[in-house]
C-alpha positions as CSV (number, residue, x, y, z in Angstrom):
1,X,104.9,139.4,104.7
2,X,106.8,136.2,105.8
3,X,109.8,135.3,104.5
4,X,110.2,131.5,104.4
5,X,114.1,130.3,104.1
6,X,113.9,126.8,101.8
7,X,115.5,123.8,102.6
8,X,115.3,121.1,99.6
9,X,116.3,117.0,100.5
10,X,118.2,114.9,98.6
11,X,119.5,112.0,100.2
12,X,119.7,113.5,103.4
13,X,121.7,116.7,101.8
14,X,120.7,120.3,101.2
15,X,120.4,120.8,97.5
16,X,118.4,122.8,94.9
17,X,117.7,122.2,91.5
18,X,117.0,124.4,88.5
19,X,113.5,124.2,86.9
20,X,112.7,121.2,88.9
21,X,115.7,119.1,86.8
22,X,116.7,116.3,89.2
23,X,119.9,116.1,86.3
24,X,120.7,119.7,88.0
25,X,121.1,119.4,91.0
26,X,123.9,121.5,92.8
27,X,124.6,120.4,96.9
28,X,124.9,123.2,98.8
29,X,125.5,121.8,102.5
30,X,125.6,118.0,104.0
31,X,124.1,119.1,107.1
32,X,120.3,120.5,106.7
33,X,119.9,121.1,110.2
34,X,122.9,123.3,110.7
35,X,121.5,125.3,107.9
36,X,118.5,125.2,109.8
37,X,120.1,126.7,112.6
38,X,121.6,129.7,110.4
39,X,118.5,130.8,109.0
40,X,116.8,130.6,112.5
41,X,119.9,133.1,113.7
42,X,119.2,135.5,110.8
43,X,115.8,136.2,112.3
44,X,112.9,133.7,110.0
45,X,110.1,132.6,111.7
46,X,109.1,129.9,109.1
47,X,111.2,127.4,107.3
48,X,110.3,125.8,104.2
49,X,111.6,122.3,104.0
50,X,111.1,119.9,100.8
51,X,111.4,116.4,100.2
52,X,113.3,116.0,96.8
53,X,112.6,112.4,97.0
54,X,109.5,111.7,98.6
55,X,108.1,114.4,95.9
56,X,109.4,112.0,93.4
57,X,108.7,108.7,94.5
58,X,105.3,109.4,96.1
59,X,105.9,109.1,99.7
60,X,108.2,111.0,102.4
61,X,111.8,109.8,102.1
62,X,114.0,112.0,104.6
63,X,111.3,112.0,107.1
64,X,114.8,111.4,109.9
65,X,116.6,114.5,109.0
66,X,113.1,116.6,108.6
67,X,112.7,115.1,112.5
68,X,116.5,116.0,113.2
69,X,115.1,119.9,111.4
70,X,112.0,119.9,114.1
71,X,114.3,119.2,117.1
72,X,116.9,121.7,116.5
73,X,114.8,124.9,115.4
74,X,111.9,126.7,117.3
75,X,110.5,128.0,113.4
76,X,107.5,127.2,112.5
77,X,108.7,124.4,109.8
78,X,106.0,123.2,106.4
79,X,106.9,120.1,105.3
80,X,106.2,119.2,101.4
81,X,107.1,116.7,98.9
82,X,105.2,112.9,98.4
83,X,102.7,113.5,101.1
84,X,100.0,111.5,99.1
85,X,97.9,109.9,102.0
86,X,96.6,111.3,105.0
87,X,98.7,108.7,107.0
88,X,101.8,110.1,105.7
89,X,100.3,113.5,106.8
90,X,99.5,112.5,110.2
91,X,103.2,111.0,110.6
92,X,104.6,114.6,109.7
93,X,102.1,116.5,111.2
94,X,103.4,114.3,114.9
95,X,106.8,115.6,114.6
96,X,105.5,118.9,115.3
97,X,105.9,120.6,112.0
98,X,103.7,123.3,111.8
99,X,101.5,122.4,108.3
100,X,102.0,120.1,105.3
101,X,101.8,120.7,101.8
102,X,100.2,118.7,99.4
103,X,100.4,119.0,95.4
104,X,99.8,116.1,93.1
105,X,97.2,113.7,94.9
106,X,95.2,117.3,95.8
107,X,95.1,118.0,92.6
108,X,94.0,115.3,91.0
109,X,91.5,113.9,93.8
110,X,89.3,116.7,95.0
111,X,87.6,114.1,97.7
112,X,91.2,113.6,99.3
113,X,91.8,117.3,99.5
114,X,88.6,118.3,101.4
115,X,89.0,115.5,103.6
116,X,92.7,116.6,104.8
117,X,91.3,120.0,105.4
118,X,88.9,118.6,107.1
119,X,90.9,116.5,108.9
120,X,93.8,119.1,109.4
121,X,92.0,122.2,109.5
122,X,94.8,125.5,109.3
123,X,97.5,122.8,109.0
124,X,97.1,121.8,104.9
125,X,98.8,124.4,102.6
126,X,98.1,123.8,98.9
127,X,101.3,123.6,96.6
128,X,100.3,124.8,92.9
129,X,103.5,124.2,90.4
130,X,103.0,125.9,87.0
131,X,104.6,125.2,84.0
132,X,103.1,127.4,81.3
133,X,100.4,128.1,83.2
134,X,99.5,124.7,83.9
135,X,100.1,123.0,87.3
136,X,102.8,120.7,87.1
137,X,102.7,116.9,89.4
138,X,104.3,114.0,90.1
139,X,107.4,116.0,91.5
140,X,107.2,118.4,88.4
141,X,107.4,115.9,85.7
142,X,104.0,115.6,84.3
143,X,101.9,118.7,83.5
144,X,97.8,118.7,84.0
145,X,95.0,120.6,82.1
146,X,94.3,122.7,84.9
147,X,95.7,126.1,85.8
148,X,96.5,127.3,89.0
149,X,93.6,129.9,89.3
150,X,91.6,127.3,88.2
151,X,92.4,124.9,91.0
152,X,92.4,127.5,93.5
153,X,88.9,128.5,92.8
154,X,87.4,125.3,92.9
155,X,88.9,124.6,96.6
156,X,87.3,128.3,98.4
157,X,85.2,126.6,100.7
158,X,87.9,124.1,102.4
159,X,89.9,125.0,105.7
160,X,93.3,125.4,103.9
161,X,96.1,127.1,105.3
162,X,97.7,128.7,102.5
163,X,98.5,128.2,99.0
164,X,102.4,128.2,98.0
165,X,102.8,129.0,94.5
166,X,105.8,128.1,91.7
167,X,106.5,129.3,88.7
168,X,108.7,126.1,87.5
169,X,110.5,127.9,85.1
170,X,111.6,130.5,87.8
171,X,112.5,128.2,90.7
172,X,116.4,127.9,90.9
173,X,117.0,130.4,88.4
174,X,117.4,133.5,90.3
175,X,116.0,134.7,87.4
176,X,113.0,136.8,89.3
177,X,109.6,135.3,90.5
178,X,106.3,135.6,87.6
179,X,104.7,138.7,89.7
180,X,102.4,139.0,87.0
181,X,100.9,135.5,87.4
182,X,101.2,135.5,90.9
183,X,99.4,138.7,91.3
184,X,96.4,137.2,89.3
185,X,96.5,134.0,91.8
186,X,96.6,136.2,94.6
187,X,93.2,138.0,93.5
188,X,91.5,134.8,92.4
189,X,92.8,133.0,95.6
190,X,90.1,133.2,99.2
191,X,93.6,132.3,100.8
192,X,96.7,133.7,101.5
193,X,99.7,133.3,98.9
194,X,103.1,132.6,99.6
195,X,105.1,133.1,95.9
196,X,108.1,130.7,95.2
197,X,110.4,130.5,92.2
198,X,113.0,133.3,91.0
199,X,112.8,135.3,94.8
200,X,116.6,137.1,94.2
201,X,116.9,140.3,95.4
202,X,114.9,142.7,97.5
203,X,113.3,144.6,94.6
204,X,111.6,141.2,94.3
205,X,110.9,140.5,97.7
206,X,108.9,144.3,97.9
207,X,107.4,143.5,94.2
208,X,106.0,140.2,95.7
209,X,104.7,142.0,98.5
210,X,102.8,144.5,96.7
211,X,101.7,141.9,94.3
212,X,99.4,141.1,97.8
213,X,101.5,138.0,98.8
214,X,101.5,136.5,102.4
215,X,104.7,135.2,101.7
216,X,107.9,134.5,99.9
217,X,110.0,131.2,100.0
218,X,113.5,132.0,98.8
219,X,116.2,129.5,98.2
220,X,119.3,129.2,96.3
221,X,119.6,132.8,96.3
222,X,120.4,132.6,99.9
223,X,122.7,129.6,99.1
224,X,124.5,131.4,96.5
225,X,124.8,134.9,98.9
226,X,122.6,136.7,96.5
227,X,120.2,138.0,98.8
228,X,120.8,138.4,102.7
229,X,118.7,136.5,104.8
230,X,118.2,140.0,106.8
231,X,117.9,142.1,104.4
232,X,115.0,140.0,102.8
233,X,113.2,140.0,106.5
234,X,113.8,143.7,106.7
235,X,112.1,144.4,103.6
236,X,109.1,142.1,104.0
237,X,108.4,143.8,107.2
238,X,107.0,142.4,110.2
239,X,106.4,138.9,110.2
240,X,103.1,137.2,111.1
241,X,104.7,134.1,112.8
């Protein structure tokens, strides 16, 4: 299973927030790509990066320091957060980040989802944010009808790369990820799962696994020194690159 050290943009700074609350935001470095550079050291392969900003405004807004990311690592690097046209994809994609991820425009327009697949084949992953259940967009601030097995069976037949999954409610709370709702999405879903949201300790990082998960994005547990980047590697196993 991979283990996927996350990198969240605020102007140009390293921060998370708790349940998606832009009013809780805590900094944790002013220099993403020397954070970067110390997860890369610890051994990840992948590096989850998203744009704060861009997921809020509804297009890319720290698209220089997710360049400045690219050019200092040799991780594979997904990019999410207000990548809303396929333009915007295309731009990210040229940097040489590995895929995109795409959450509120996917969800609410079918037609533009297949056709980035299409487009991108292997280099779209799917980002399903769940509040209660129900998949969260607009950067987490409006909730739809839909629920994330819901959305990931009606996109089976498209080329995706992956489908990253959040339990809102978890995310920043080092509170434990849902297994129990990711484990459902992993059965329902015809691709592989990363889990997001609540990733703490390494009890969670083997219950995740288990659960069937291809991956496990962890963030301000790392931050807070929670959980050693190492020791999550160690216990995911080898990674797939």
């Amino acid at each position: 299973m991979l283990i996927l050290p996350a990198i969240d943009l605020r102007g140009g700074r390293c921060v998370r927030l708790r349940q998606g609350d832009y009013a809780r935001e805590t900094v944790f470095d002013e220099d993403p790509v020397a954070v970067a550079r110390r997860f890369e050291a610890a051994g990840a392969k992948w590096l989850h990066v998203v744009d704060l900003d861009g997921a809020r405004d509804g297009e890319p807004k720290n698209l220089d320091t997710i360049r400045a990311i690219v050019a200092a690592v040799k991780m594979s690097v997904e990019v999410g957060g207000g990548i809303r046209t396929t333009d915007a994809a295309a731009d990210v994609l040229a940097m040489g980040v590995r895929r995109v991820i795409v959450g509120t425009r996917a969800v609410r327009e079918p037609a533009w989802l297949r056709e980035m697949a299409g487009k991108f084949p292997g280099r779209v992953a799917l980002g399903l944010d769940a509040r209660g259940g129900r998949v969260a967009v607009e950067g987490w601030q409006e909730e739809s009808t839909r629920t994330a097995t819901e959305v990931a069976a009606s996109v089976r037949n498209l080329a995706l790369a992956a489908i990253i999954y959040t339990d809102i409610a978890r995310d920043g709370m080092m509170a434990g990820p849902n297994v129990e709702a990711t484990a459902e999405l992993v059965k329902a879903s015809p691709f592989p799962v990363i889990a997001s949201g609540g990733v703490t300790t390494v009890g969670d990082v083997e219950q995740v696994k288990a659960a069937g998960c291809a991956g496990a994005i962890i963030g301000r547990a790392l931050y807070e020194g929670k959980i050693m980047l190492e020791a999550a590697l160690a216990a995911a196993g080898d990674q797939l690159g």
